[in-house]
Steps between C-alpha positions, in 0.01 A plus 500: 500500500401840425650595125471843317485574154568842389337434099371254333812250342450322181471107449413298817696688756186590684377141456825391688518715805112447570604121522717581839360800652231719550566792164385844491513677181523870428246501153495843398619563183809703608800492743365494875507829677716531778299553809290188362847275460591609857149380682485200277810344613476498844435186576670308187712222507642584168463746228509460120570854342595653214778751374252758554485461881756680720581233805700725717517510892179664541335202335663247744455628762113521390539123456632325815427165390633518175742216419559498169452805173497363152526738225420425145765706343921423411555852631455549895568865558156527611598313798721613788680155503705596810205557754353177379836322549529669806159356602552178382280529234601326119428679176440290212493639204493373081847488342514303239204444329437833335875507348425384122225723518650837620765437290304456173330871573834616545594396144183655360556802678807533370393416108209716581710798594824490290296403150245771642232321462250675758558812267402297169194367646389877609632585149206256306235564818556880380441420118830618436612211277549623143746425251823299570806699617850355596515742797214375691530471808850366501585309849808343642569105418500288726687157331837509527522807780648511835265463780529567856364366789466636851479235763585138364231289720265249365333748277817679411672168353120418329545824329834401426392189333266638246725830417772177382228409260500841360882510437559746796785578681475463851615710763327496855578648848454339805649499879634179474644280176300277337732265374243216416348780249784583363623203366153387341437854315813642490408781736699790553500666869526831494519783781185770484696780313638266244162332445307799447808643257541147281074418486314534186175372730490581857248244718452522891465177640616564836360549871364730653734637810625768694838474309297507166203747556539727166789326355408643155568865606593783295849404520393160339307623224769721434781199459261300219502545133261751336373258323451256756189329682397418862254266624391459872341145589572523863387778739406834388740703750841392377444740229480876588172594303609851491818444343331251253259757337759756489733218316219386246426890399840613452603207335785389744379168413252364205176268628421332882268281548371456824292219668518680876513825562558768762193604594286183452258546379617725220187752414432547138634847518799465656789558265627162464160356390504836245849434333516302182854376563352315828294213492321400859332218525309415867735309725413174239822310606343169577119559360449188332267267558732222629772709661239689757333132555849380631578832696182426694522132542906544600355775765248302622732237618719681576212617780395131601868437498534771795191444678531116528921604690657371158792711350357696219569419132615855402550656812673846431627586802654143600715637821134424669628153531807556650416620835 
C-alpha cells in the first residue's frame, strides 16, 4: 500500500504507517504546492494531510486509487466531505484530543485581551514604565462576568468548565440543547442576539459552515457591549475581518483576541496585527507538545484503520458507511 504524507507529523506517526505500507513524505519545510500534491497522489492508497491541504474534486479525481484521506486537524473544511462520501472514500479526522488544549488558549486569550495584557507587555518593551498610576491600563474583569459561548461542542463545554472556575456566568448558543451541560454548569442557552446583548466575554467555538461563514458581522459587533471582548478559537471566516477592525477602532466593542484569522496568515501590517486592543496569536490551538503527538497518532490510525477496510475511529463524514 501506497500512503502519502503531506508534512512531517510529530511523535511516531511516521514510524507507524511505514510499518504497513510503502510512505512517501513531502519534507520541505512548508505546505506542499499544489501541482506537486496533485502528481504525488496518483497512485496512493491513502493520504495523510493536513488543514493546510485543500482535498476537493480535482484532487480525487487525480487519485483513483485513493481509499481512504486522514487529516490531522478537528476542523475539516479543507475537505469536500461530500465528493469523498460520494466516492466512497472515509475522512478521519482528530476530535477529541486537542479539546483541553484549545480550550486553555481560549482562556488566555481572553485574560490576555480583556486585562490588556498584549498592550502592557508593549508598554515595558517600549520603556514606558514609570511611576505607579491607578489609571493604567485599566481592562475589563473577568471573575464573576458573563461569558458567552458560540457553539457548545466538546471545546465549547471545555471552555465552559474552566469559565465556572472563574465565577462566570454562562450563556452559550448552539443549534441544538445541550441539556447534559446544562445541568453540570448551570448553562444558560441563549439565541445569537441575546448572547451577543447579555456577554461580558464573547468566545467562538463553533464550526465552520455555509450557515455560519461571517457570523460575527457588523450587525454582531454592533449587538455586544462596548466594553466587551471576542475571542475566535475556531476558523478564521466566521468573523467578518472587515467589520472587526472597524469595531476595535471605533470602540463598538473593547479588546478581541484572536487565535485564527481571516486571512491566514495575518501579515504584520495588516490592521489587526497593528491594533493594540487585538491580540493574534498563530493558529496555536493545540501546539503543545502532547496534544499535536495525539493529533498525529489518532490520524495515523485513523489511516491504517481505512486502508486495512476497518471503520475509521473518527470518521467525519460517517454516511460513507451507510451505503
Amino acid at each position: 500500500m501506497s500512503i502519502y504524507v503531506t508534512r512531517r507529523p510529530p511523535g511516531d506517526a511516521l514510524r507507524v504507517l511505514g510499518d504497513v505500507g510503502h510512505v512517501e513524505l513531502w519534507s520541505v519545510d512548508g505546505v506542499i504546492p499544489r501541482n506537486e500534491l496533485l502528481r504525488r497522489v496518483a497512485d496512493v492508497s491513502g493520504l495523510y494531510c493536513m488543514l493546510t491541504e485543500r482535498i476537493d474534486r480535482e484532487l480525487l479525481d487525480a487519485a483513483p486509487k485513493l481509499r481512504v484521506i486522514s487529516n490531522m486537524a478537528v476542523g475539516v473544511d479543507n475537505v469536500d466531505l461530500v465528493a469523498c462520501t460520494e466516492r466512497g472514500i472515509p475522512v478521519g479526522h482528530t476530535p477529541g484530543v486537542l479539546t483541553e488544549a484549545t480550550a486553555d488558549l481560549a482562556m488566555g486569550l481572553l485574560l490576555a485581551a480583556a486585562r490588556r495584557m498584549g498592550e502592557g507587555v508593549s508598554h515595558v518593551r517600549a520603556d514606558q514604565w514609570g511611576e505607579w498610576k491607578p489609571e493604567l491600563l485599566l481592562g475589563q474583569d473577568v471573575h464573576s462576568s458573563v461569558i458567552g459561548i458560540v457553539g457548545m461542542g466538546r471545546i465549547g463545554a471545555a471552555i465552559a468548565r474552566r469559565a465556572k472556575g472563574f465565577g462566570m456566568s454562562i450563556v452559550y448558543t448552539s443549534p441544538n440543547a445541550k441539556p447534559e451541560i446544562e445541568a453540570e454548569l448551570g448553562v444558560v442557552r441563549r439565541d445569537m442576539s441575546g448572547l451577543l446583548a447579555t456577554a461580558d466575554h464573547v468566545v467562538i467555538a463553533a464550526s465552520l459552515g455555509p450557515g455560519t461563514y461571517r457570523l460575527i458581522d457588523e450587525k454582531a459587533l454592533r449587538l455586544m457591549k462596548p466594553t466587551a471582548t471576542l475571542v475566535n478559537i475556531a476558523r478564521g471566516p466566521l468573523v467578518d475581518t472587515d467589520a472587526l477592525v472597524r469595531a476595535l477602532r471605533t470602540g463598538t466593542i473593547a479588546a478581541a483576541g484572536l487565535d485564527v484569522t481571516d486571512p491566514e496568515p495575518l501579515r504584520a501590517d495588516h490592521p489587526l496585527a497593528q491594533l493594540p486592543n487585538c491580540v493574534v496569536t498563530p493558529h496555536l490551538g493545540s501546539a503543545s507538545e502532547r496534544t499535536r503527538a495525539d493529533m498525529a497518532d489518532l490520524a495515523a490510525r485513523n489511516l491504517l484503520l481505512g486502508l486495512s477496510g476497518q471503520r475509521l475511529e473518527a470518521c467525519a463524514n460517517p454516511a460513507v458507511y451507510d451505503s
